[in-house]
N, C-alpha and C positions, 0 to 999 in steps of 0.2 A: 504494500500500500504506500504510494507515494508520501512522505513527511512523516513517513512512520517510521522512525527505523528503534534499534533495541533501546534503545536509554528514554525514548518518550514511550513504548512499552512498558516499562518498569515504571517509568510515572506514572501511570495511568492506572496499572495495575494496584500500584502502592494507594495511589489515591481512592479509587475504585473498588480496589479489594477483590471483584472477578471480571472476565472478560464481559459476562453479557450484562453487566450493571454499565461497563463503560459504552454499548451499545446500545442502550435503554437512551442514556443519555442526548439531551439536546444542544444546543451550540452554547450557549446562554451555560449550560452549564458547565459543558467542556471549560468555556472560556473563564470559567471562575479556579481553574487548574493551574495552578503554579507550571512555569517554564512548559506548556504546549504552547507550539506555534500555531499561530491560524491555517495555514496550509494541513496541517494534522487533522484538526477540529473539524476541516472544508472535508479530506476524505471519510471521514467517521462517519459524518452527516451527511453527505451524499450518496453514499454507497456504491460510488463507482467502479468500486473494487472488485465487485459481486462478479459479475461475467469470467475474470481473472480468475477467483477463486472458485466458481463452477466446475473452470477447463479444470485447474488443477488437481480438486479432487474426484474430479473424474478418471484422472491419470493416476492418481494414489490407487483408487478403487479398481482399478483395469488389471493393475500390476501388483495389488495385495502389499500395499507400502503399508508398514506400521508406521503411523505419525504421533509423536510426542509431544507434548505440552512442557512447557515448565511450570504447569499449574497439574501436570500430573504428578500421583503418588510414585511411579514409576519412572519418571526424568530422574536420568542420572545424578549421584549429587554435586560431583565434580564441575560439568558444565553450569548447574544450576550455582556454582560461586562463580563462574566469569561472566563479568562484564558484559560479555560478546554474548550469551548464551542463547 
């Protein structure tokens, strides 16, 4: 998702607490978020993404990909201390 990358993830999430509350969410409220950029708040709330993430999991689902969370009990714990993750 364009102006999303991992570190406004972790905000969001922090602030947020789970993915579909940050999704619930409106602009008005996004914007009351410490360090989100408007560009972030613009994809959240548009949902532009959607088409994108269709193909994708469509391609997980064809090819039997296991996909992880870092809000999964099962993400590693390793990764889930870096930064990057």
């Amino acid at each position: 998702m364009r102006g999303v990358g991992h570190k406004t993830v972790r905000s969001l999430l922090a602030h947020c607490g789970t993915v579909e509350h940050i999704f619930d969410m409106n602009e008005k409220e996004l914007l009351e978020i410490p360090h989100i950029k408007p560009p972030a708040i613009h994809a959240i709330v548009s949902r532009s993404y959607m088409e994108d993430a269709e193909k994708e999991l469509a391609f997980i689902e064809k090819h039997n990909i296991e996909t992880l969370w870092i809000e999964d009990t099962n993400y590693p714990w390793r990764p889930r201390q870096c930064e990057y993750a």
